[in-house]
N, CA, C and O atoms as a CHARMM CRD file, in Angstrom:
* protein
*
  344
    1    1 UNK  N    106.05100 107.58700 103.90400 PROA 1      0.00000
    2    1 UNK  CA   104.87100 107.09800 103.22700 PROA 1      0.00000
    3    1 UNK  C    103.68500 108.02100 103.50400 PROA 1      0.00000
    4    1 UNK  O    103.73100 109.12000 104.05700 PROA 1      0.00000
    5    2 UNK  N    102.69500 107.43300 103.06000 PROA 2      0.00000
    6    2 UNK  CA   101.22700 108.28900 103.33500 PROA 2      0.00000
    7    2 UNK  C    100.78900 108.76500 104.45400 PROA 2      0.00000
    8    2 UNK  O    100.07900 109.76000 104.59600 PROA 2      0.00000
    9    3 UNK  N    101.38400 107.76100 105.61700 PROA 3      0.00000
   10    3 UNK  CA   100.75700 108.19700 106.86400 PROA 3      0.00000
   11    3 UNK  C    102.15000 109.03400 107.41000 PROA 3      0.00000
   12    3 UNK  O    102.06900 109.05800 108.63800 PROA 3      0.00000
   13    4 UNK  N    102.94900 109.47800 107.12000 PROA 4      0.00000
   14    4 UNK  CA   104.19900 109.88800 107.88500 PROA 4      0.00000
   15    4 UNK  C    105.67400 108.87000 108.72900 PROA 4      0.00000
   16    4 UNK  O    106.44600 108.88800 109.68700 PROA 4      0.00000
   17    5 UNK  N    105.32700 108.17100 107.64800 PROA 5      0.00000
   18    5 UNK  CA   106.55600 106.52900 108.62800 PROA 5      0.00000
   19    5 UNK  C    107.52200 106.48200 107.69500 PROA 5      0.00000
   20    5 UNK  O    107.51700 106.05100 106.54200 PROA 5      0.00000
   21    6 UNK  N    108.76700 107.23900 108.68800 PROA 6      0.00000
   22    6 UNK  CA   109.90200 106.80800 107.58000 PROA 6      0.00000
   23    6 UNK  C    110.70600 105.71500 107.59600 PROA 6      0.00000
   24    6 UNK  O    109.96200 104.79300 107.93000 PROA 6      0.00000
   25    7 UNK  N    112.13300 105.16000 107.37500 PROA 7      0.00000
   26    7 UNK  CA   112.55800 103.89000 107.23500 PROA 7      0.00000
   27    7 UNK  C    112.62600 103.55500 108.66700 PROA 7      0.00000
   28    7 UNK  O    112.53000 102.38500 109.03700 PROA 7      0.00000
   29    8 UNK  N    112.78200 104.50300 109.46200 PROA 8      0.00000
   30    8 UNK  CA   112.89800 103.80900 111.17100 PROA 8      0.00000
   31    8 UNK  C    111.47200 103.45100 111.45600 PROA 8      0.00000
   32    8 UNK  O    111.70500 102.51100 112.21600 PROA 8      0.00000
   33    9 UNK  N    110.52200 103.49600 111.41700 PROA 9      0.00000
   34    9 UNK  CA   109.50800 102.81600 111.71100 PROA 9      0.00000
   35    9 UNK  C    109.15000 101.61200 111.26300 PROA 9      0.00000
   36    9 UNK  O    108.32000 100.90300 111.83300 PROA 9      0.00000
   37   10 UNK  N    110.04700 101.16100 109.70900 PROA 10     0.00000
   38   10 UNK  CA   109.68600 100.07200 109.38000 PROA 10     0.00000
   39   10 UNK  C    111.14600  99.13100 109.67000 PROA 10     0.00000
   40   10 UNK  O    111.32500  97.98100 109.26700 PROA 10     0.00000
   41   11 UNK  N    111.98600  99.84800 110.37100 PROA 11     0.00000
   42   11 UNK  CA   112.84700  98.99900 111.23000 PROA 11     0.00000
   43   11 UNK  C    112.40300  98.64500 112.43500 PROA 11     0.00000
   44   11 UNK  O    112.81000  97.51300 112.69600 PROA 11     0.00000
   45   12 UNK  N    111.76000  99.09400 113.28000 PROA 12     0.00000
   46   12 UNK  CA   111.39200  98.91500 114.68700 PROA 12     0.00000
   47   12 UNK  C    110.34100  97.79400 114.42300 PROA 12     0.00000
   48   12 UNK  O    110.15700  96.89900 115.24800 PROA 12     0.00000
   49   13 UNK  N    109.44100  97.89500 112.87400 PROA 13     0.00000
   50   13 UNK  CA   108.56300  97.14200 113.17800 PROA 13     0.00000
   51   13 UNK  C    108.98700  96.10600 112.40200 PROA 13     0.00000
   52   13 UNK  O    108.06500  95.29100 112.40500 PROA 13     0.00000
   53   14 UNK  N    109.77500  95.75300 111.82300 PROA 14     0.00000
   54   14 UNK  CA   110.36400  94.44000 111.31400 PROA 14     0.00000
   55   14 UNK  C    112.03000  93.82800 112.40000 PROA 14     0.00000
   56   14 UNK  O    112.89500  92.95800 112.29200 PROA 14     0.00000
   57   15 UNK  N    111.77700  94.62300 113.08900 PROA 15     0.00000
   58   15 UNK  CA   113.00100  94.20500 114.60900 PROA 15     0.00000
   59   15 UNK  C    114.59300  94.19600 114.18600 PROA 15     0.00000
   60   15 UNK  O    115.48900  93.62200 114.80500 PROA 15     0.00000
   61   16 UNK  N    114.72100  94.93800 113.03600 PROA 16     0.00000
   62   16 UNK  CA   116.11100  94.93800 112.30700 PROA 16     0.00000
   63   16 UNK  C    116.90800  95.89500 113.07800 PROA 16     0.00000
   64   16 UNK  O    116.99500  97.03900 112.63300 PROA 16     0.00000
   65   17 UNK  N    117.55000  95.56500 114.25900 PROA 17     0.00000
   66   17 UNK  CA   118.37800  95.84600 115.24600 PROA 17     0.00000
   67   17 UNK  C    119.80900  97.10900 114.76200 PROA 17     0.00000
   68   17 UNK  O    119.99800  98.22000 115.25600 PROA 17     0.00000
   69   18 UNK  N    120.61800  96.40800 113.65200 PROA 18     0.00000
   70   18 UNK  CA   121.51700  97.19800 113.16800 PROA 18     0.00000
   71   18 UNK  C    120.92600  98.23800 112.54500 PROA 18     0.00000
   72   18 UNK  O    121.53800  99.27500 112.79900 PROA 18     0.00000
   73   19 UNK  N    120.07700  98.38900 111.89900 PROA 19     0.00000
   74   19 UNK  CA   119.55400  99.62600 111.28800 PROA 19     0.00000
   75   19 UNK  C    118.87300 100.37900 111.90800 PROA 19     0.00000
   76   19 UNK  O    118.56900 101.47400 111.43500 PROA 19     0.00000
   77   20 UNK  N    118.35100  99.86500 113.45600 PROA 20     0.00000
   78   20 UNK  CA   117.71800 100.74600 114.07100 PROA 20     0.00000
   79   20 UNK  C    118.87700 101.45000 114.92800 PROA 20     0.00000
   80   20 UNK  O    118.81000 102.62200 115.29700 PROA 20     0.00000
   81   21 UNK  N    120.11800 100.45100 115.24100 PROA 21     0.00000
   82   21 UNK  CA   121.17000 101.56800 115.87300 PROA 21     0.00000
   83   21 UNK  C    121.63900 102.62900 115.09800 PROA 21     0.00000
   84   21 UNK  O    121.74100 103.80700 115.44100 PROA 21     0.00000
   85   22 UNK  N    122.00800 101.95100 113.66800 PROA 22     0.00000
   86   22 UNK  CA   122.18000 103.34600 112.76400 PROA 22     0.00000
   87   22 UNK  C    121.65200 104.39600 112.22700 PROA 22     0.00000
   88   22 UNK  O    122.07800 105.26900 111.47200 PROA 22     0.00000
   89   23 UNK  N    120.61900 104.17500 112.74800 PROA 23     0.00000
   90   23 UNK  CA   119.71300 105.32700 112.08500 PROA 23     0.00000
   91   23 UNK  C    119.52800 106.15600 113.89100 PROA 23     0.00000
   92   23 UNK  O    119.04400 107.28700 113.85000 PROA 23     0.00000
   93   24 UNK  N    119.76700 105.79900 114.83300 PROA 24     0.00000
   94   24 UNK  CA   119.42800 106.23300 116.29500 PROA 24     0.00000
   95   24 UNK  C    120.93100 107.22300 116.53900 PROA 24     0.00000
   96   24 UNK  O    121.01800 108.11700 117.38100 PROA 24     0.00000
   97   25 UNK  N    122.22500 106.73800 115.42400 PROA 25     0.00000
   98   25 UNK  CA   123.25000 106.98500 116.15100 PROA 25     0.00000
   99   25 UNK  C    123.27400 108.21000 115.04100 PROA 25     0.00000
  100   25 UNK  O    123.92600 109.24000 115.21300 PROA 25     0.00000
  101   26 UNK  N    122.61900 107.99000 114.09900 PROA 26     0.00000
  102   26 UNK  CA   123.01200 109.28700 113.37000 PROA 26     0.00000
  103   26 UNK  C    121.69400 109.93100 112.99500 PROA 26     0.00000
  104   26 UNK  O    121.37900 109.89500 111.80600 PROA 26     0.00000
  105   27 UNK  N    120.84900 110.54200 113.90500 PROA 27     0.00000
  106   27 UNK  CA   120.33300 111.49100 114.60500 PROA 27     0.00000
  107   27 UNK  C    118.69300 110.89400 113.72800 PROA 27     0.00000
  108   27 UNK  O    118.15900 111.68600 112.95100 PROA 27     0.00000
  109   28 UNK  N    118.04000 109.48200 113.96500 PROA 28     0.00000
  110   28 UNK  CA   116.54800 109.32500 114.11700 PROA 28     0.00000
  111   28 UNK  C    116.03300 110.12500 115.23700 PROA 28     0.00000
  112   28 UNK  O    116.59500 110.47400 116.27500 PROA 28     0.00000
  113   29 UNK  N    114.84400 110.33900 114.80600 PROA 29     0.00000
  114   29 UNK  CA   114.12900 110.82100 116.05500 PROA 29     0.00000
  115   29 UNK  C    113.04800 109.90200 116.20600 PROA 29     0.00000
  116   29 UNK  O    112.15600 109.46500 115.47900 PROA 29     0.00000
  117   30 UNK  N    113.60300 109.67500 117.97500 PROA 30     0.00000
  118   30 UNK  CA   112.70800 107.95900 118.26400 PROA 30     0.00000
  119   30 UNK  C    111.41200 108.38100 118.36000 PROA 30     0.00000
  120   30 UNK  O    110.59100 107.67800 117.76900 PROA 30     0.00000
  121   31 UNK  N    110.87100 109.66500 119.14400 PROA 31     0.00000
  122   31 UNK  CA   109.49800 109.75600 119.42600 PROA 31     0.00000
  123   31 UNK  C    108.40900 110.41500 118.29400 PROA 31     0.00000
  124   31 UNK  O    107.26600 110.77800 118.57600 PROA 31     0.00000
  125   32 UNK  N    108.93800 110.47200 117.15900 PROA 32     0.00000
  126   32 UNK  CA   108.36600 111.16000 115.75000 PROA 32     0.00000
  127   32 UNK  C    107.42100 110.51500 115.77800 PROA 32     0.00000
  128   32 UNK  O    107.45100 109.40100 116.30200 PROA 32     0.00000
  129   33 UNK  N    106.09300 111.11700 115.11800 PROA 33     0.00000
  130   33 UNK  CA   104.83700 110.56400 115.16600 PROA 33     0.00000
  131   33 UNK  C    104.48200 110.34900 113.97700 PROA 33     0.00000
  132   33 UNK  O    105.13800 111.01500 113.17500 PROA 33     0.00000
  133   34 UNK  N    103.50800 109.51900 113.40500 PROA 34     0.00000
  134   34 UNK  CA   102.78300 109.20100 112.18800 PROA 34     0.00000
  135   34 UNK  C    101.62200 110.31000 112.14300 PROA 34     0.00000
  136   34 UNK  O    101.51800 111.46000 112.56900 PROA 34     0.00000
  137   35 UNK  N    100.85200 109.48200 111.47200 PROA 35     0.00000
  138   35 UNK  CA    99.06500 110.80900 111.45400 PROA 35     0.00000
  139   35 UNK  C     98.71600 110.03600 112.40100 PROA 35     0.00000
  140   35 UNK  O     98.15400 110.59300 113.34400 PROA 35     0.00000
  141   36 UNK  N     98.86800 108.90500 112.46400 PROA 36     0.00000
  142   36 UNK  CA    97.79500 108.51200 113.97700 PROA 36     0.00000
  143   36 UNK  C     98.62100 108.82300 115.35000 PROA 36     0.00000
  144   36 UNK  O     98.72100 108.10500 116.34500 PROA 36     0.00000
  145   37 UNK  N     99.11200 109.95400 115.13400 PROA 37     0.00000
  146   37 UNK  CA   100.33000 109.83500 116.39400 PROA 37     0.00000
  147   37 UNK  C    100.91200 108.60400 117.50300 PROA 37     0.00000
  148   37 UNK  O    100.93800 108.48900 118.72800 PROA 37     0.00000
  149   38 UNK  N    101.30100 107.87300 116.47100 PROA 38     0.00000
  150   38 UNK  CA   102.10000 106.42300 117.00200 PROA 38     0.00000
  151   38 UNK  C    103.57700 106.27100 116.63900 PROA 38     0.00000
  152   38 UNK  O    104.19500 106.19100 115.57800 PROA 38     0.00000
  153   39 UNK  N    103.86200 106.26300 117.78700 PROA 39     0.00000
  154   39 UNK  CA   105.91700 106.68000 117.60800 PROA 39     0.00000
  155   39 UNK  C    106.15300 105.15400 117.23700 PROA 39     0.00000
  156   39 UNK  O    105.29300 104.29600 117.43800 PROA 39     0.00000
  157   40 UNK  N    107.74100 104.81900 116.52400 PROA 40     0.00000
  158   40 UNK  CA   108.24600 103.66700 116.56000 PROA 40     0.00000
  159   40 UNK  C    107.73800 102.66800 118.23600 PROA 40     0.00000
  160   40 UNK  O    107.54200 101.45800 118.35100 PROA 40     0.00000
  161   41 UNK  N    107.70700 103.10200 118.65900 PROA 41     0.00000
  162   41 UNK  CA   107.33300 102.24800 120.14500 PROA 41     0.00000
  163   41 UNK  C    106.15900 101.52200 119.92300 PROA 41     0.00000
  164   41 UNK  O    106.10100 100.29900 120.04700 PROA 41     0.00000
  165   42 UNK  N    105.11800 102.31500 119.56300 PROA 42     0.00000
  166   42 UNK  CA   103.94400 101.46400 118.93200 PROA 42     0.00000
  167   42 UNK  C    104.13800 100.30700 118.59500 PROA 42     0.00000
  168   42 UNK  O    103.75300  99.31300 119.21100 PROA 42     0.00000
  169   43 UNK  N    104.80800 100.33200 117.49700 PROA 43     0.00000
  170   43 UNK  CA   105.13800  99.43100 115.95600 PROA 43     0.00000
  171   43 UNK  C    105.78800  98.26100 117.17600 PROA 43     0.00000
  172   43 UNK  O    105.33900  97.17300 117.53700 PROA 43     0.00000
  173   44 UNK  N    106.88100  98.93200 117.55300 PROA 44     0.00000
  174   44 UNK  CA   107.35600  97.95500 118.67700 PROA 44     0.00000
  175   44 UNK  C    107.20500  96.79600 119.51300 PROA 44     0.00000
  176   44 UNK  O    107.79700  95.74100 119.74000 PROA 44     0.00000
  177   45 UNK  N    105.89900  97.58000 119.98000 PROA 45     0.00000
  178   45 UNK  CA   104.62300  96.35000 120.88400 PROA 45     0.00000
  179   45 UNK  C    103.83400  95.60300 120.19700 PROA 45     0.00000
  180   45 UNK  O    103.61400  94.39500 120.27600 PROA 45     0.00000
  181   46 UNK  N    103.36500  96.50300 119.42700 PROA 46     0.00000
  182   46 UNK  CA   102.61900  95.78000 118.21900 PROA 46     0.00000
  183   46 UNK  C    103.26500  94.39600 118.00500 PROA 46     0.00000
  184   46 UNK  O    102.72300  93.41400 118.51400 PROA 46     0.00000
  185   47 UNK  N    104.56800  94.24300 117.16900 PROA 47     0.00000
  186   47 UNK  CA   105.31500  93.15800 116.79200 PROA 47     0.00000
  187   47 UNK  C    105.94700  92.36800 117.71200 PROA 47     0.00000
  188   47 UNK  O    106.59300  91.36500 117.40900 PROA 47     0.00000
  189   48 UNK  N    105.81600  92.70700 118.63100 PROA 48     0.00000
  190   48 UNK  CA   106.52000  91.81200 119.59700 PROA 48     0.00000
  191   48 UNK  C    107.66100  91.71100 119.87200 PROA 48     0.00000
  192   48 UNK  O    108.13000  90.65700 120.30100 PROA 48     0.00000
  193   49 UNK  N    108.54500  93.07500 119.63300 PROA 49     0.00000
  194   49 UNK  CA   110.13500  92.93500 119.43600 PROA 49     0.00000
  195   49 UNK  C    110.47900  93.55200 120.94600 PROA 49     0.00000
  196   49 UNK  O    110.49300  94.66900 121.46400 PROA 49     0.00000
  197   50 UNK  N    110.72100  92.32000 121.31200 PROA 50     0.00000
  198   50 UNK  CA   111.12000  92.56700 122.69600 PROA 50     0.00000
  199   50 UNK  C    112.58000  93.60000 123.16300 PROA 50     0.00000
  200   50 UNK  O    112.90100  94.38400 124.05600 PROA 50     0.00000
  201   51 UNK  N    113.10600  93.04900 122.01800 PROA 51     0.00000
  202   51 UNK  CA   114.74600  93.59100 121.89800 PROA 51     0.00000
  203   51 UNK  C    114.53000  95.07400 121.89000 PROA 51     0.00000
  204   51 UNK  O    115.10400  95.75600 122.73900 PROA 51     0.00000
  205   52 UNK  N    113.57000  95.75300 120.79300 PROA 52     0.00000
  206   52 UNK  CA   113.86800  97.17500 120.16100 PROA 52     0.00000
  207   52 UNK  C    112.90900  97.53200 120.75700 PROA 52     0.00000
  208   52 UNK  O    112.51900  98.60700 120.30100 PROA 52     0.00000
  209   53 UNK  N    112.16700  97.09200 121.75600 PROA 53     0.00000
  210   53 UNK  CA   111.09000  98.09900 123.00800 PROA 53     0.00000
  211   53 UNK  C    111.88200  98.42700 124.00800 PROA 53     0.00000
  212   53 UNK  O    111.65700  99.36300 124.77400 PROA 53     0.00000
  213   54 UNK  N    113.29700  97.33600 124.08400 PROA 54     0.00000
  214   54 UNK  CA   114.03800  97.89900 125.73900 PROA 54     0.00000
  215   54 UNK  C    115.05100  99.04500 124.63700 PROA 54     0.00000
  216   54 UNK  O    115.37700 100.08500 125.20900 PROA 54     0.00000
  217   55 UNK  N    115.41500  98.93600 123.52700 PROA 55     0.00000
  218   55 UNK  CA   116.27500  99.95300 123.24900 PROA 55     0.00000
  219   55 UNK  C    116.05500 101.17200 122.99000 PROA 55     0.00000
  220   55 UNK  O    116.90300 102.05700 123.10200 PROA 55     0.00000
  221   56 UNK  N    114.28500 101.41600 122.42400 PROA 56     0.00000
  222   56 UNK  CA   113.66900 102.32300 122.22300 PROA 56     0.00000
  223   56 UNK  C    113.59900 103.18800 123.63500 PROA 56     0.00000
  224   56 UNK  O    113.67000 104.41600 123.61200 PROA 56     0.00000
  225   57 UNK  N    113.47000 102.52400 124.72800 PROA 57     0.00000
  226   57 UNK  CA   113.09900 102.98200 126.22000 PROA 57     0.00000
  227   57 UNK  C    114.30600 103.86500 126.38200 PROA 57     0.00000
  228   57 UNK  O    114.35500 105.09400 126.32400 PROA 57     0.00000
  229   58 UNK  N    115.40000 102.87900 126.62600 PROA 58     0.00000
  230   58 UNK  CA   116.66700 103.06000 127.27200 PROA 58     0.00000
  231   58 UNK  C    117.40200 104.53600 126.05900 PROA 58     0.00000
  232   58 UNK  O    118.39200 105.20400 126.35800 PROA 58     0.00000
  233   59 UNK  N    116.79400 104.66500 125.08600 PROA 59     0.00000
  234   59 UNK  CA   117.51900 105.99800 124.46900 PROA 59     0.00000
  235   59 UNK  C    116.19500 107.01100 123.96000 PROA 59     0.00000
  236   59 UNK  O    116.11000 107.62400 122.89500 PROA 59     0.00000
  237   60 UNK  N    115.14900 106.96100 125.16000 PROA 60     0.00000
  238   60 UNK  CA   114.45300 107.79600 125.49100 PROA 60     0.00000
  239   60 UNK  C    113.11900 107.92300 124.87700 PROA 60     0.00000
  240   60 UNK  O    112.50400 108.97800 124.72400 PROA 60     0.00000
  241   61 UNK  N    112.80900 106.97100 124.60800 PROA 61     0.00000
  242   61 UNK  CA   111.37500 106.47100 123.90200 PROA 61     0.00000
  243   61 UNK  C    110.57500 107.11800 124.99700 PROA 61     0.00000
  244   61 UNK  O    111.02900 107.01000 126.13700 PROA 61     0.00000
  245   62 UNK  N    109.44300 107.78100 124.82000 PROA 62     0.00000
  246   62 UNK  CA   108.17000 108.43900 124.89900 PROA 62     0.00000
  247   62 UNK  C    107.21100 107.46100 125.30400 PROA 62     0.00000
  248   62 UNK  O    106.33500 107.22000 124.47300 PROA 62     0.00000
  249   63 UNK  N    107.15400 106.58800 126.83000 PROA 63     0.00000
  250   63 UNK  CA   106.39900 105.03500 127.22000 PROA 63     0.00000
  251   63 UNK  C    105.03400 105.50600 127.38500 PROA 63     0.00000
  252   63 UNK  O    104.10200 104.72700 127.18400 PROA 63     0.00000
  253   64 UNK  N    104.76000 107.14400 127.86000 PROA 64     0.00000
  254   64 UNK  CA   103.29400 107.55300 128.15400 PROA 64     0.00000
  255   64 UNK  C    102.80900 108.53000 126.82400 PROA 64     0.00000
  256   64 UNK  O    102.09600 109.52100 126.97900 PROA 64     0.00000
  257   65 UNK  N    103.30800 108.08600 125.53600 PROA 65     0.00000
  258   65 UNK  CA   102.47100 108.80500 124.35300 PROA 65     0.00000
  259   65 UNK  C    101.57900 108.02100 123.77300 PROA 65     0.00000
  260   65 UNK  O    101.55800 106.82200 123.49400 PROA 65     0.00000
  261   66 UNK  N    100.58100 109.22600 123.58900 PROA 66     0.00000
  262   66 UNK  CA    99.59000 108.32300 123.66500 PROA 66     0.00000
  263   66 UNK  C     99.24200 108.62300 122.17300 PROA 66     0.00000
  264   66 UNK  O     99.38200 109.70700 121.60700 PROA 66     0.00000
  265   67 UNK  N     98.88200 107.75300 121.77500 PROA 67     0.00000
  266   67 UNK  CA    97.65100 107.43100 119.85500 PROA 67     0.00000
  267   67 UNK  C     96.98800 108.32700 119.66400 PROA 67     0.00000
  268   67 UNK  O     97.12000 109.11400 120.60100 PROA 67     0.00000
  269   68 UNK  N     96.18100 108.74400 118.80600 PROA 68     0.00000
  270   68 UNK  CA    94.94900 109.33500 118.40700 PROA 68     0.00000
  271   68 UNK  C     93.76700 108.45400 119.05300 PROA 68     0.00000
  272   68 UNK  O     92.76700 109.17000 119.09000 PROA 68     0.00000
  273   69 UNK  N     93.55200 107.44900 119.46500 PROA 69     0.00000
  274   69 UNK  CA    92.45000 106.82500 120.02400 PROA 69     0.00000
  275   69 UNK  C     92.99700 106.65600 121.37600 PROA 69     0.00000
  276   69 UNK  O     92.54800 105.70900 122.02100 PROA 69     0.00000
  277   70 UNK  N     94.43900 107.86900 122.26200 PROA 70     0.00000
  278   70 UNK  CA    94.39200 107.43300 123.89900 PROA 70     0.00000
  279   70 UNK  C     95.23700 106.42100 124.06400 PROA 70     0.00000
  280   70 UNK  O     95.39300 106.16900 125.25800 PROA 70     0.00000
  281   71 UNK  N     95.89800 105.67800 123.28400 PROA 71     0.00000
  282   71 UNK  CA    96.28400 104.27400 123.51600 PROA 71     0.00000
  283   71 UNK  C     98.18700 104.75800 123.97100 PROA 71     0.00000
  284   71 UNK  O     98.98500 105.53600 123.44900 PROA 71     0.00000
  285   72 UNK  N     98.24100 104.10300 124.81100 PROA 72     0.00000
  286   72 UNK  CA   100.03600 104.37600 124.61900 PROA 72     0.00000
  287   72 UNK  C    100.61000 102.94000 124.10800 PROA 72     0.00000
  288   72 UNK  O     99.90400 101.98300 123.78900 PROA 72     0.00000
  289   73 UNK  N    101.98000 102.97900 124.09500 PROA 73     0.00000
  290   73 UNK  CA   102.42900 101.82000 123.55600 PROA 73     0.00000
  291   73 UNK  C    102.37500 100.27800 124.36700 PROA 73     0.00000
  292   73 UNK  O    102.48500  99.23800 123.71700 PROA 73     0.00000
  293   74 UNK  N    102.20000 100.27900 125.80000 PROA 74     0.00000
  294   74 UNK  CA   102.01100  99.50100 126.37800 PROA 74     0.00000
  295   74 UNK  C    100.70700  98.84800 126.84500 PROA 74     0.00000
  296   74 UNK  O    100.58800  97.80200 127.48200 PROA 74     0.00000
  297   75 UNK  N     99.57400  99.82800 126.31600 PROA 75     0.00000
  298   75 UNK  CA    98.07400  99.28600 125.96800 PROA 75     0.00000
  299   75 UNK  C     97.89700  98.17900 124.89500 PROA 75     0.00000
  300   75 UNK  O     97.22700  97.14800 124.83800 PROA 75     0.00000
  301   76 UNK  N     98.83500  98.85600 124.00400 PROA 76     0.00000
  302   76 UNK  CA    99.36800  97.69600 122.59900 PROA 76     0.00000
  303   76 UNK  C     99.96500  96.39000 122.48500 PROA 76     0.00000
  304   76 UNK  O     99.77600  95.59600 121.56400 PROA 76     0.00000
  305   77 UNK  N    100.58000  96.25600 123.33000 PROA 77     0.00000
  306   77 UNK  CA   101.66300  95.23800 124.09900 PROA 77     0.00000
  307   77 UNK  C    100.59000  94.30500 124.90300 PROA 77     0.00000
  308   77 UNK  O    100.81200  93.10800 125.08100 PROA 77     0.00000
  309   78 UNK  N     99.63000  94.83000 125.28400 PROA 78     0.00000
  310   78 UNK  CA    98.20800  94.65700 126.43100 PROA 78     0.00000
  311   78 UNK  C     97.66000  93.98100 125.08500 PROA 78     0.00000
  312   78 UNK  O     97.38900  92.78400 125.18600 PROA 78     0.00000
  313   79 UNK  N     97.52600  94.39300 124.23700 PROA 79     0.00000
  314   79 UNK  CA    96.34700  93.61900 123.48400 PROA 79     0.00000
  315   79 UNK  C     96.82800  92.84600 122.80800 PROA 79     0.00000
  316   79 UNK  O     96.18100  91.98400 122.21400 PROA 79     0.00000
  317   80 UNK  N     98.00300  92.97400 122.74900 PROA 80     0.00000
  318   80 UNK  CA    98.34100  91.60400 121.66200 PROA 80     0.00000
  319   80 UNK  C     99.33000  90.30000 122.55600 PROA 80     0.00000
  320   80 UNK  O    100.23700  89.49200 122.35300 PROA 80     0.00000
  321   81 UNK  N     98.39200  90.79800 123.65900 PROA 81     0.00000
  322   81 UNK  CA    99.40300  89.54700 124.89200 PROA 81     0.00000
  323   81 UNK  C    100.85900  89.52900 124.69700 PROA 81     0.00000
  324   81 UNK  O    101.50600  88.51800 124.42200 PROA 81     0.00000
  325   82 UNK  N    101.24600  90.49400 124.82900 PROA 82     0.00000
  326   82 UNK  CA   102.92300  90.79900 124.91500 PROA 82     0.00000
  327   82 UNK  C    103.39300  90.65600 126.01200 PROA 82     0.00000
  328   82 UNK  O    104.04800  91.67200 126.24500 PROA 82     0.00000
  329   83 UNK  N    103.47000  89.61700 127.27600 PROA 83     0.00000
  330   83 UNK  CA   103.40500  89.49400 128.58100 PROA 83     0.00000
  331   83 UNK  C    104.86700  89.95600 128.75800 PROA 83     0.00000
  332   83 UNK  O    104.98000  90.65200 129.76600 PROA 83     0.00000
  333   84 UNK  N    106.16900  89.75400 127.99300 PROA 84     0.00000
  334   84 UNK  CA   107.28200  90.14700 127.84000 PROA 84     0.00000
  335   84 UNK  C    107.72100  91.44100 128.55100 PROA 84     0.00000
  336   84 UNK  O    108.40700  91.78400 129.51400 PROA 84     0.00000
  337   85 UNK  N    106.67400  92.19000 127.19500 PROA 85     0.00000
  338   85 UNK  CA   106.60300  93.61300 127.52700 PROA 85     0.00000
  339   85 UNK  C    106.01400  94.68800 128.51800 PROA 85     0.00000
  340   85 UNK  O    106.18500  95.88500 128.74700 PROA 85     0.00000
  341   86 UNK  N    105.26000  93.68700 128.97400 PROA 86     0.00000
  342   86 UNK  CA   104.31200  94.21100 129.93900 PROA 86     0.00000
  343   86 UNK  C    105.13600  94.17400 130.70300 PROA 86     0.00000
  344   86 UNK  O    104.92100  94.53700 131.86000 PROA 86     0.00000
């Protein structure tokens, strides 16, 4: 799309589990950035998907990248009371 988010970002951020393995197993790249440099992990915390923040981690998600405004993904998780994730 406009900002740089391809279908894996709008899997991570709608928590659709099978499509995020298939797209991970046949070569997504988890830490790809948008224009606001916010990887799927973002989207992640943002939504509250508890599931696809530990899978994003565990196959090498990027936990200290940080936004265009400094923010990493667990500042995000911070603001939207994601105590889960925290």
């Amino acid at each position: 799309n406009y900002i740089g988010e391809s279908p894996f970002f709008f899997a991570c951020k709608y928590g659709n589990a099978s499509l995020i393995e298939y797209l991970v197993e046949h070569g997504a790249d988890i830490n790809k950035e948008n224009s606001n440099n916010e990887t799927p992990l973002f989207y992640a915390c943002k939504c509250r998907n508890e599931a696809v923040v530990k899978y994003l981690v565990e196959h090498g998600a990027d936990v200290n990248k940080e936004n265009m405004n400094g923010e990493t993904p667990i500042f995000e998780a911070c603001f939207n009371r994601n105590n889960s994730i925290i």
